[in-house]
DODREN-738974 format. One record per atom (N, C-alpha, C, CB): x, y, z. Coordinates in steps of 0.1 Angstrom, whole numbers, padded with zeros to 4 digits, always signed. Last residue first. Glycine has a CB too. Example, Ala and Ser with C-alpha at 12.3 -4.5 7.8 and 13.67 -1.06 7.14 Angstrom:
<nodes>
+0128-0022+0071
+0137-0011+0071
+0129+0000+0079
+0141-0006+0057
+0132-0057+0078
+0123-0045+0078
+0132-0033+0078
+0113-0045+0090
</nodes>
This chain:
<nodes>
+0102-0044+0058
+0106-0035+0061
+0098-0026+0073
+0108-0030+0049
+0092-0070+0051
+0097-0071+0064
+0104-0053+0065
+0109-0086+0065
+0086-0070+0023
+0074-0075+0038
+0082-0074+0054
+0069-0095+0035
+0106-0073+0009
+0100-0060+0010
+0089-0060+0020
+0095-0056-0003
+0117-0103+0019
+0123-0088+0019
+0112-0074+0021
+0131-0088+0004
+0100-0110+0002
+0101-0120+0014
+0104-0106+0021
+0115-0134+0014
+0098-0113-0025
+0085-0102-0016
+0088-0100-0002
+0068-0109-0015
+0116-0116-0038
+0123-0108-0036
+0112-0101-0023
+0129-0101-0049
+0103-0128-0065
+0112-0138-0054
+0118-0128-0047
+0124-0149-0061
+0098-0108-0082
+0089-0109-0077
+0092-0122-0064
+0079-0109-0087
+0119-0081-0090
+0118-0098-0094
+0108-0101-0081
+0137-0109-0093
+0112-0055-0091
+0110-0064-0102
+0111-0077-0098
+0119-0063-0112
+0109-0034-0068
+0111-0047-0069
+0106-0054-0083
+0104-0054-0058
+0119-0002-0056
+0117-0008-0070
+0117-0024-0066
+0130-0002-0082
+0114+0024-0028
+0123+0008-0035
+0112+0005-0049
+0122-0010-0019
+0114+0048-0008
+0112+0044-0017
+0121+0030-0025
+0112+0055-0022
+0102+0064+0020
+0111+0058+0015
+0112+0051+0002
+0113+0052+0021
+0089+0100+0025
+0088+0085+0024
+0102+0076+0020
+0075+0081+0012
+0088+0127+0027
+0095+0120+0036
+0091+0107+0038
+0096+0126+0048
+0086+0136-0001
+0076+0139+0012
+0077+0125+0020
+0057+0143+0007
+0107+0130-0014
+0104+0146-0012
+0093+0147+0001
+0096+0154-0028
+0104+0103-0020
+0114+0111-0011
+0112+0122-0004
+0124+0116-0016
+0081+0110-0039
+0081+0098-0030
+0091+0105-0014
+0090+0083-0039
+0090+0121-0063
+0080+0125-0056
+0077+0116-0043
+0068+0127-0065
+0118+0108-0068
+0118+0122-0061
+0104+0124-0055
+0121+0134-0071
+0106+0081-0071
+0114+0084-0062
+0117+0098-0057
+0124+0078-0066
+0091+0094-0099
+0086+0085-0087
+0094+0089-0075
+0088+0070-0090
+0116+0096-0117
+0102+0110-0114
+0096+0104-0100
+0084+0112-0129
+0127+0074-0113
+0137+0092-0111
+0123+0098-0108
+0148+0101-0129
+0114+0062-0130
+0116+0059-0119
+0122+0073-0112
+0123+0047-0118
+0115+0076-0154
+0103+0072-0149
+0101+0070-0137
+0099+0063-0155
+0140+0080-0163
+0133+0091-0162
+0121+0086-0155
+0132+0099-0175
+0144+0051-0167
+0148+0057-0158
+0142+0069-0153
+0159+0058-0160
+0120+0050-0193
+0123+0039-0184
+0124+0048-0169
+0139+0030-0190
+0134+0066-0206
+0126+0073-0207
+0121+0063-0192
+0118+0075-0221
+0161+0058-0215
+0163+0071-0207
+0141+0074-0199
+0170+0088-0225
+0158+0039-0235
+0160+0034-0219
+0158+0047-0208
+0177+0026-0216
+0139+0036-0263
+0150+0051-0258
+0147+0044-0238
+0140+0077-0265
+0133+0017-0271
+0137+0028-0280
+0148+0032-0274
+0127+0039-0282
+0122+0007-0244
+0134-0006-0257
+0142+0006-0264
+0121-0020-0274
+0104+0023-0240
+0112+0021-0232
+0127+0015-0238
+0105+0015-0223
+0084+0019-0256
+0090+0033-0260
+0108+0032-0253
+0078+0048-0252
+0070+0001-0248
+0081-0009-0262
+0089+0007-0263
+0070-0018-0285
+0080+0000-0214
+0071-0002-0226
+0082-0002-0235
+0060+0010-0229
+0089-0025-0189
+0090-0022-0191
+0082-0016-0211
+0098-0026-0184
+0073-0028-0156
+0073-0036-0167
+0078-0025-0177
+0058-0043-0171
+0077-0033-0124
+0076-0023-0135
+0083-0027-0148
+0081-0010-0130
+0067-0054-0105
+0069-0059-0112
+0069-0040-0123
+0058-0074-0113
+0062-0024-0077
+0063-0041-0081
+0063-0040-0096
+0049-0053-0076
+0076+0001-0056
+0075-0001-0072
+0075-0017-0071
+0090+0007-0082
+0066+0011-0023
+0073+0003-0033
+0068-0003-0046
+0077-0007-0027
+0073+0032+0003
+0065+0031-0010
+0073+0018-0018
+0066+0048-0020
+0066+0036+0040
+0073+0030+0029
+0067+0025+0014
+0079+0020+0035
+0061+0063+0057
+0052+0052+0047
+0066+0045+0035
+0035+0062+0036
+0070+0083+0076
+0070+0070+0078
+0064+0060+0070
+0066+0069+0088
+0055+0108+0051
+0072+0106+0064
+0061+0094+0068
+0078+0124+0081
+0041+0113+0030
+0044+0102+0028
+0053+0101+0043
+0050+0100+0013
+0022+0135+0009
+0027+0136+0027
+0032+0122+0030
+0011+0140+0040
+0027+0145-0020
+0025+0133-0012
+0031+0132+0002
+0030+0121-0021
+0018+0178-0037
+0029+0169-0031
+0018+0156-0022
+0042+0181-0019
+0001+0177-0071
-0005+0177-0054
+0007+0168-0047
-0023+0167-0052
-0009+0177-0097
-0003+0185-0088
+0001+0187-0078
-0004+0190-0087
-0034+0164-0108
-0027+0155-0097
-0014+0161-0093
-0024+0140-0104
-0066+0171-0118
-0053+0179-0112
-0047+0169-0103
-0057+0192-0103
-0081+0168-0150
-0078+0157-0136
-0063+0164-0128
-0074+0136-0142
-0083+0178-0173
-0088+0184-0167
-0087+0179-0152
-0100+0185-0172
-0077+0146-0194
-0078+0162-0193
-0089+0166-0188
-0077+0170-0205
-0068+0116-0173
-0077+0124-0185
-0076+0140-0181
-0096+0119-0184
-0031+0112-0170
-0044+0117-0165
-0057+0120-0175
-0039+0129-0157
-0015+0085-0167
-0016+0089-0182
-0030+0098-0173
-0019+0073-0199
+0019+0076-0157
+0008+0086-0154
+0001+0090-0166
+0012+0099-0146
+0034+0047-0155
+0034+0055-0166
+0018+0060-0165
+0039+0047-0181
+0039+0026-0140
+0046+0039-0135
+0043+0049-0147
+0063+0037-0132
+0038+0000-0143
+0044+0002-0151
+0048+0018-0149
+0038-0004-0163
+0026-0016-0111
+0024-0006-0120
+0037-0009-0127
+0021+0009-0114
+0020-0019-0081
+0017-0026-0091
+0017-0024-0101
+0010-0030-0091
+0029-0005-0051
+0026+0001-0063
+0026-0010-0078
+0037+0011-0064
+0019-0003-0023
+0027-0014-0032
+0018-0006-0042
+0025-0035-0029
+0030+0012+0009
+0022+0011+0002
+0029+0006-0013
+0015+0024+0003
+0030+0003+0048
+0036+0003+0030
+0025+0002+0024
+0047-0010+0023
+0035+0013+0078
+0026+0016+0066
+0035+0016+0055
+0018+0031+0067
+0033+0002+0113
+0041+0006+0098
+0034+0005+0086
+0052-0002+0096
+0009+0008+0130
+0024+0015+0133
+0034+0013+0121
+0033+0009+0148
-0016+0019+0118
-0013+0010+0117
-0004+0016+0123
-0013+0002+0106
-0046+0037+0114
-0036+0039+0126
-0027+0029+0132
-0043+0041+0136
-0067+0040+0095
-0065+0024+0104
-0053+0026+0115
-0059+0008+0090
-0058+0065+0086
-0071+0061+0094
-0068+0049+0100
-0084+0059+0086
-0035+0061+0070
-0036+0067+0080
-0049+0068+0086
-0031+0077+0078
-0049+0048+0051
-0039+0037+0059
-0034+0047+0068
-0025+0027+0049
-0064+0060+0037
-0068+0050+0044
-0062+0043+0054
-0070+0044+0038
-0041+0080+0028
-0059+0085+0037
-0064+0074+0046
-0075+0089+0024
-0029+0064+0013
-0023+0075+0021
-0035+0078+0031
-0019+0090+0012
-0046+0060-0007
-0040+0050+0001
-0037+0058+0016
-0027+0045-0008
-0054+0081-0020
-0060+0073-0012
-0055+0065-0001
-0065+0065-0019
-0028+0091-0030
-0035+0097-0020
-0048+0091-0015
-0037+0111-0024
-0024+0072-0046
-0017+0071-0037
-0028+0081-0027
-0002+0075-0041
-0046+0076-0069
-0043+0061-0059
-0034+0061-0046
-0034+0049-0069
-0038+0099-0077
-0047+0097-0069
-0054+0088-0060
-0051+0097-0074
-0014+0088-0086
-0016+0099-0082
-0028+0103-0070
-0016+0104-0093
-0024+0073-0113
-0014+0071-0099
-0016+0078-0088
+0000+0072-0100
-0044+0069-0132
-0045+0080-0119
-0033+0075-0112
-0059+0079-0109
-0048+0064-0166
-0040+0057-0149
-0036+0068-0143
-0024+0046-0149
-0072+0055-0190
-0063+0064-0181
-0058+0058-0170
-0069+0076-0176
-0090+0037-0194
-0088+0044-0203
-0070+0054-0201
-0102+0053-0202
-0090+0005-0179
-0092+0016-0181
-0085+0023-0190
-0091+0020-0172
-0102-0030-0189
-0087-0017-0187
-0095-0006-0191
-0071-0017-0198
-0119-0045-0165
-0120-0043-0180
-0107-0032-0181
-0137-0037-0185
-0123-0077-0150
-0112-0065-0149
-0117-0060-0161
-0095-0067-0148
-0129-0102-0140
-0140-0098-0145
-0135-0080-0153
-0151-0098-0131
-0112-0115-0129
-0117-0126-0138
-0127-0114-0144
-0123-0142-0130
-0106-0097-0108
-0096-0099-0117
-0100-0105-0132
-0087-0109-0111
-0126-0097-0088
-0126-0081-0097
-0114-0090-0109
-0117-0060-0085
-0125-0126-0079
-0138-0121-0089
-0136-0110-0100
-0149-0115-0079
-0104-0125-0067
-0105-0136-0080
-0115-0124-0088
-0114-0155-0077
-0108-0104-0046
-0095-0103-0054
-0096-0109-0070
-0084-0110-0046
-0128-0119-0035
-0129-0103-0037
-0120-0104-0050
-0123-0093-0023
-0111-0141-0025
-0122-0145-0034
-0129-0133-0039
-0131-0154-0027
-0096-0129-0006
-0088-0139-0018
-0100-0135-0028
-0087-0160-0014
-0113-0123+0011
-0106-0111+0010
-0102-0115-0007
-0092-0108+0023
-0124-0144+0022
-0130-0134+0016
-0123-0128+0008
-0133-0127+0023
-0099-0157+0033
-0102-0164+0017
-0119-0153+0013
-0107-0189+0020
-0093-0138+0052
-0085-0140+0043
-0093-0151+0034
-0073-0143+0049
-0116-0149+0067
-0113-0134+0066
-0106-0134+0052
-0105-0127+0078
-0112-0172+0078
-0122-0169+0072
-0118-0154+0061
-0132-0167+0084
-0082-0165+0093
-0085-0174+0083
-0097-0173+0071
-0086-0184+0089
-0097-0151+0116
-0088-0146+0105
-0082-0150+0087
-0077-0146+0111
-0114-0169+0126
-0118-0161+0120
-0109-0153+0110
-0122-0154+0128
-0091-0190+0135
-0101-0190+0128
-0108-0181+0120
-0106-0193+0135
-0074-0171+0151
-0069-0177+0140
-0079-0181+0132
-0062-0187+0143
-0089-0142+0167
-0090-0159+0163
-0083-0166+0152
-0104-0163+0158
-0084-0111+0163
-0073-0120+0168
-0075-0137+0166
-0073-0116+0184
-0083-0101+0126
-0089-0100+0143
-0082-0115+0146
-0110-0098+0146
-0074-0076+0105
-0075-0089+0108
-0077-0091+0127
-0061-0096+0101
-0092-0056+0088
-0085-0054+0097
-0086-0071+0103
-0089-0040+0106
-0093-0048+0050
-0097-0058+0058
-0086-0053+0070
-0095-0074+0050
-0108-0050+0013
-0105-0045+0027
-0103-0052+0037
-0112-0038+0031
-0106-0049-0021
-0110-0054-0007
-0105-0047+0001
-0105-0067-0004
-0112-0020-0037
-0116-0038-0043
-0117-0048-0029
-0100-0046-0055
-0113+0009-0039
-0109+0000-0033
-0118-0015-0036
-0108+0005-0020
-0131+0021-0052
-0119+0019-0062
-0113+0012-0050
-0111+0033-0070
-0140+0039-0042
-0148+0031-0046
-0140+0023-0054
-0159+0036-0051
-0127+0062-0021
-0131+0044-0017
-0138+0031-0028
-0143+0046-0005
-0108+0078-0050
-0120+0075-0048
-0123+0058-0038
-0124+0075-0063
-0084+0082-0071
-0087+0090-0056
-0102+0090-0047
-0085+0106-0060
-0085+0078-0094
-0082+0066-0086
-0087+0070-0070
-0064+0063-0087
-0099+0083-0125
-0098+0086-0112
-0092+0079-0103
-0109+0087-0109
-0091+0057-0143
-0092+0069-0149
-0089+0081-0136
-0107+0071-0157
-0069+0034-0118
-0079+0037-0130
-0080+0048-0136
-0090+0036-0127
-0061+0011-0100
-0053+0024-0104
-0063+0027-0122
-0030+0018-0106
-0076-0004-0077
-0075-0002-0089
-0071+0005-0087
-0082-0002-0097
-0064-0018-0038
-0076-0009-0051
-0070-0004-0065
-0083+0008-0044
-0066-0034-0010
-0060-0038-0023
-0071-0025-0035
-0064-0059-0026
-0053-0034+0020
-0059-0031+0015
-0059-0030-0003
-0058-0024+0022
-0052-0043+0055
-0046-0049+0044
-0059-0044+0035
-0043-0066+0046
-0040-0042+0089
-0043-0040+0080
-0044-0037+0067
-0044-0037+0083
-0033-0063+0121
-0030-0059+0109
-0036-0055+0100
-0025-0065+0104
-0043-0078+0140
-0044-0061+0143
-0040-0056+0132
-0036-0054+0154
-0027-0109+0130
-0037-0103+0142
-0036-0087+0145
-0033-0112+0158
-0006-0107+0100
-0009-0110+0119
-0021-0104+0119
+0002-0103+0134
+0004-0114+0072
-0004-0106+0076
-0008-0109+0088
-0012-0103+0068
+0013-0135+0053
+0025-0130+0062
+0014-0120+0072
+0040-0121+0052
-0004-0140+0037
+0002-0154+0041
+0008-0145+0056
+0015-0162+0028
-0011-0121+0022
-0020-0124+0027
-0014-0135+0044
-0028-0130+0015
+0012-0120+0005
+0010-0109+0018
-0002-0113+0029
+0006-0094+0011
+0009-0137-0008
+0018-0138-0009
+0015-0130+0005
+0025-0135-0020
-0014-0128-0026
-0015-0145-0017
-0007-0144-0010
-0012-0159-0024
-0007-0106-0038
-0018-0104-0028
-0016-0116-0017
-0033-0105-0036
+0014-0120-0058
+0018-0111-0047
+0009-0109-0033
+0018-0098-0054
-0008-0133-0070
+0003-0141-0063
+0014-0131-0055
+0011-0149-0075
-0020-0116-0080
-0023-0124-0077
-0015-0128-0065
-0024-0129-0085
+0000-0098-0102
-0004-0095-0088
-0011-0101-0076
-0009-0086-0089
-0002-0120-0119
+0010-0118-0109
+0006-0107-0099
+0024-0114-0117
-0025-0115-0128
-0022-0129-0124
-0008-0128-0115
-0019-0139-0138
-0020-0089-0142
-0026-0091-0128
-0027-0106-0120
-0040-0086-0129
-0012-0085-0166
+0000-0089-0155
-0005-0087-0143
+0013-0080-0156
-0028-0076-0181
-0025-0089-0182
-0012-0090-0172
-0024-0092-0198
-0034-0051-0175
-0042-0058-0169
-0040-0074-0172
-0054-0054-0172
-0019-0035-0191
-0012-0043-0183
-0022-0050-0173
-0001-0034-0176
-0028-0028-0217
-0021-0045-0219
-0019-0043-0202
-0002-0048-0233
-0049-0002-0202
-0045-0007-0216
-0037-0026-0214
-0031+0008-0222
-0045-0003-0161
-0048+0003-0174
-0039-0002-0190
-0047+0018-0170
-0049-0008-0143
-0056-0018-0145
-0060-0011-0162
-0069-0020-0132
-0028-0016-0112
-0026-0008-0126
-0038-0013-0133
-0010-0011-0135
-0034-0015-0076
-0031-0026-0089
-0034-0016-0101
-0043-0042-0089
-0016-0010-0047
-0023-0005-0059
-0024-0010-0074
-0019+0006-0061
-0022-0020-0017
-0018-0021-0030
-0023-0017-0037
-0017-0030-0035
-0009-0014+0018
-0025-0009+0006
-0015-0010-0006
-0034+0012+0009
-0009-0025+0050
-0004-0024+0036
-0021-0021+0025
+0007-0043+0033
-0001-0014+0080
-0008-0015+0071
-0001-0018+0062
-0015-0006+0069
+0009-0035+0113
+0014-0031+0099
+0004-0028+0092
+0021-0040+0092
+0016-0031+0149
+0007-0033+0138
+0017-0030+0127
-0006-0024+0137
+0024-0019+0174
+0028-0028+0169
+0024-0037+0157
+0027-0033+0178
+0010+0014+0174
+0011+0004+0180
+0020-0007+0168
-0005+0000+0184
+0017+0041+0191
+0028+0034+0182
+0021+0017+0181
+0047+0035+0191
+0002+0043+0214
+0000+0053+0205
+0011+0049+0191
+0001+0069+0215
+0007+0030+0231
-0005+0029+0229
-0006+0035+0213
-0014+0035+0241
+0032+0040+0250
+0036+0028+0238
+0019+0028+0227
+0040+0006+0250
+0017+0062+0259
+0026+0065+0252
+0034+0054+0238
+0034+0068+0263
+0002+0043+0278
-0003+0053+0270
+0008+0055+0261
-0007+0064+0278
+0024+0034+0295
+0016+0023+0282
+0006+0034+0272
+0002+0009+0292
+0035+0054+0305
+0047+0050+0296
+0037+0038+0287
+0063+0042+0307
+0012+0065+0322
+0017+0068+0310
+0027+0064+0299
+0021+0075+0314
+0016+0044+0341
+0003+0045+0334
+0006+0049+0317
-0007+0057+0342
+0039+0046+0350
+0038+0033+0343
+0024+0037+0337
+0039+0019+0352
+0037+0072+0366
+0046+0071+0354
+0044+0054+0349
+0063+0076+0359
+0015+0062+0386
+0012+0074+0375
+0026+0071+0364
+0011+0094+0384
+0028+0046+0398
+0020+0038+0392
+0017+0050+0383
+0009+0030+0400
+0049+0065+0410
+0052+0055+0401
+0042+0046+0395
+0060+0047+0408
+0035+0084+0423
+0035+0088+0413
+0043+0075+0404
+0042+0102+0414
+0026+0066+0442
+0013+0066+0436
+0021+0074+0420
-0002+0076+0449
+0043+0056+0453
+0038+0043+0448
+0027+0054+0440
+0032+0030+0462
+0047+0080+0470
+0058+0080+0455
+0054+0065+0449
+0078+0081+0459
+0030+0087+0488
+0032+0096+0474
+0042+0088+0463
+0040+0114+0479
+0034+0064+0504
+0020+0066+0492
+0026+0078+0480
+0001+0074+0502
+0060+0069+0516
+0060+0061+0506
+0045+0061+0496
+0063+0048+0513
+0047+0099+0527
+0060+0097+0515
+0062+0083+0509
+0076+0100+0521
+0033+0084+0545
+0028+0094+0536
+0037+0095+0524
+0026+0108+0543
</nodes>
């Protein structure tokens, strides 16, 4: 009787300890935000090659998401591709030259927006990539980092960010920037506090030989 009771609470504590792993799973999201506003829509060829870049490194249960940074951003419709990769190498493969060929089309066809929601882009992101229930979540910021909102657009709004790692790509610098460099730093400084503050992590990557790294955090 005493050995059933205790085969039975030891199969009960292994039940639980997979329940428990169940719930962290072994996955990665990533959600990019591409800038698509005034000259920097000419530096989406390089976000290109970032997307290719991630595509390459992305496993089986992984989730991978790519959407404009526009007048509004805070909107599914503004996501450009999507995708949870499934276990066939084959199919996954398929999957990924969808996903590619999503990416060519909105690029070859991109008109610049008026305005750049960052802000809003993130809290998408944020929404989606806590739905897919990935165990590590980055989100890629494609941007020059310069919030231009149309009047009347409330982006006041702290960023619930604890376990998402945020990262600044290629931030190009403006010609105001050449003037006066303070404005540059002040730019990143604004980012990184609103990033930190809601218990994310935060990095800058300019040199774009450097993806190897930010893909493994």
């Amino acid at each position: 009787m005493i050995k059933r009771t205790l085969h039975a609470a030891l199969l009960l504590g292994l039940f639980l300890l997979a329940g428990c792993s169940e719930q962290v799973p072994n996955t990665r999201g990533v959600y990019m935000l591409m800038d698509t506003s005034g000259t920097y829509t000419q530096e989406l060829k390089q976000a290109q090659r970032v997307i290719n870049y991630i595509l390459s490194t992305l496993q089986p249960g992984d989730s991978f998401a790519v959407a404009r940074v526009d007048t509004g951003s805070f909107s599914e419709k503004d996501i450009i591709a999507k995708v949870r990769f499934e276990d066939r190498p084959s199919r996954a493969n398929q999957q990924k030259r969808v996903f590619r060929d999503k990416v060519d089309k909105f690029v070859k066809g991109v008109k610049p927006s008026s305005y750049t929601d960052i802000t809003g882009g993130m809290l998408q992101a944020i929404e989606w990539l806590t739905e897919a229930r990935t165990g590590k979540n980055t989100i890629l910021i494609f941007s020059d980092l310069k919030e231009d909102l149309k009047e009347g657009y409330v982006r006041d709004i702290p960023l619930q960010l604890s376990g998402f790692s945020v990262v600044a790509l290629n931030v190009t610098k403006l010609r105001s920037d050449n003037i006066d460099p303070r404005e540059y730093l002040n730019r990143l400084a604004l980012w990184q506090e609103r990033v930190e503050s809601g218990g994310g992590s935060w990095q800058v990557v300019n040199d774009l030989e450097r993806l190897e790294s930010v893909m493994k955090l």
